[in-house]
N, C-alpha and C positions, 0 to 999 in steps of 0.2 A: 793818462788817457783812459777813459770809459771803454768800457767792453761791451757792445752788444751782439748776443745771439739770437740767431735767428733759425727757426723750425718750417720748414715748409713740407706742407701733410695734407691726407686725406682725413684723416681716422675715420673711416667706414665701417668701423666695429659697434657692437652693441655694448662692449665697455674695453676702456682702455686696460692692458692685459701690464704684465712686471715688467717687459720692457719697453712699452712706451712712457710709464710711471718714470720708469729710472733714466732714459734718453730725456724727458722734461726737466726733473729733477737736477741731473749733469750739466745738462745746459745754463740750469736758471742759477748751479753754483757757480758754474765759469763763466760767467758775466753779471755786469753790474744791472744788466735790465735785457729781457729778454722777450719776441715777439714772435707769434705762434702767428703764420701764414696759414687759414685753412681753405683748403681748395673748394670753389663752387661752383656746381653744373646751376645753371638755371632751371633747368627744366625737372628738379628735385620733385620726391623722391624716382626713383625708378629701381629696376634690378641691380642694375651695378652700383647705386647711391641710393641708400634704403636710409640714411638718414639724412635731416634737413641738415643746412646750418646752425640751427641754434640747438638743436640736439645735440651736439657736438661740441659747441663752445660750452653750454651748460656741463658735459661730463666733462671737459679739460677745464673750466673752474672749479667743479667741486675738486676732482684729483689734484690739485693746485694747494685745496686749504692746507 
């Protein structure tokens, strides 16, 4: 049977720090495919959500390669 894991997150950082690297990393080893849920305000950016969506997906692809 297939393993998949699954991430549900903000990352509201200006970069992902060691352990969000290594919680991606663990996950993407203990499963055969794994899906990163990232949270979205509509109303982006603001104080509490300073970055958009694809700022975000962009740094968790590149941390990814």
């Amino acid at each position: 049977m297939k393993k998949i894991g699954v991430i549900v997150a903000r990352f509201q950082v200006p970069a992902l720090h060691k352990g969000h690297v290594h919680f991606i990393a663990e996950s993407a080893k203990r499963s055969d495919t794994l899906i990163i849920f990232l949270g979205y305000k509509v109303n982006q950016p603001d104080t509490k959500n300073p970055f958009s969506f694809e700022v975000r997906k962009e740094m968790i692809k590149q941390t990814a390669k």
